[in-house]
C-alpha positions as CSV (number, residue, x, y, z in Angstrom):
1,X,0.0,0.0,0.0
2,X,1.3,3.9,-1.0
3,X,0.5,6.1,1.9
4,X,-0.8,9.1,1.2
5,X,1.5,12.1,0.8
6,X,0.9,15.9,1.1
7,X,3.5,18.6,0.3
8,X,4.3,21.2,2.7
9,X,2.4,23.9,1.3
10,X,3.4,27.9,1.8
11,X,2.4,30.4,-0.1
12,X,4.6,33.4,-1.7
13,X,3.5,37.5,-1.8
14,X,0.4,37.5,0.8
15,X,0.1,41.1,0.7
16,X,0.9,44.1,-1.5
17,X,0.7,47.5,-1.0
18,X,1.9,51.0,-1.8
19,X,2.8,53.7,0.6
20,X,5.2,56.4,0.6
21,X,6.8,56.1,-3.0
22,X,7.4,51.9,-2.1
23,X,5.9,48.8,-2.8
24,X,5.3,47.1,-0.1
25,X,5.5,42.9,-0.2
26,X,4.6,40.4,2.6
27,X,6.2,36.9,1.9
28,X,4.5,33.5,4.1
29,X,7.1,31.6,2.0
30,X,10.5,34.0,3.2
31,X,8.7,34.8,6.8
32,X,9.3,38.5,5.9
33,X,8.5,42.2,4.7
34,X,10.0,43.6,1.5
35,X,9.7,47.0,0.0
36,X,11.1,48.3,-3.4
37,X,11.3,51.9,-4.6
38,X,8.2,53.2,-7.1
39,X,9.0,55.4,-10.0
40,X,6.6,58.2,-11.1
41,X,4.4,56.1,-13.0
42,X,3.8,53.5,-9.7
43,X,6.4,51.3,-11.5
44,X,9.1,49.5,-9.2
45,X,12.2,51.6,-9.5
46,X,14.3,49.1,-8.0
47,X,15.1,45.8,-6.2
48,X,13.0,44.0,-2.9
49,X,15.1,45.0,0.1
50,X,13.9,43.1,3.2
51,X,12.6,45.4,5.7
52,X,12.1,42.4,8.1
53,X,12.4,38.8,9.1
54,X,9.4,37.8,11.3
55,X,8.7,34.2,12.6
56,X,5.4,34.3,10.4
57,X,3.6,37.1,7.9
58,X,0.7,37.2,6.3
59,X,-1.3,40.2,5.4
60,X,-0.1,43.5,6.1
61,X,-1.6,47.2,6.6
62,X,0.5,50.8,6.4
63,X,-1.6,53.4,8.7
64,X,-0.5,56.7,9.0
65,X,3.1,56.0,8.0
66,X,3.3,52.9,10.4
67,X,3.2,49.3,9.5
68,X,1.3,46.7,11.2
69,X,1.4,42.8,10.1
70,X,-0.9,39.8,10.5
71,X,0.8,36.1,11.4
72,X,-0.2,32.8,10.6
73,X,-0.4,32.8,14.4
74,X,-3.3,34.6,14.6
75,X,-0.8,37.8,16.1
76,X,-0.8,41.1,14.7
77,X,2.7,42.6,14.7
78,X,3.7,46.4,14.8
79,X,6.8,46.5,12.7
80,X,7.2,50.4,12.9
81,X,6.2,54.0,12.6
């Protein structure tokens, strides 16, 4: 008999947003927050630079200049101001 196998399964980009002149990316599958430049035109300007390395991240909102996450662990996360 073949026992039944399911691949560990983590998704990629949970949440994008823009804020300031970035583009802001949360990743499940890196456990972190990216950003990248935008140009003029809302276009990327530049490469991902990790903002921050959390132990989970899902979704993310950018209030009044301030970032707050939600984990897979049902927390929400202040990541800065």
């Amino acid at each position: 008999m073949i026992e039944a196998f399911e691949p560990a399964f983590m998704p990629g980009a949970n949440g994008v947003k823009t804020s300031g002149g970035f583009l802001y990316v949360s990743s499940s599958g890196n456990a972190s927050l990216f950003r990248a430049p935008l140009d003029e035109y809302g276009a990327a300007a530049g490469d991902l630079e990790r903002v921050t390395q959390l132990d989970s991240i899902d979704d993310l909102v950018l209030p009044d200049g301030g970032i707050v996450a939600a984990t897979h662990a049902e927390d929400i996360t202040l990541i800065g101001t």
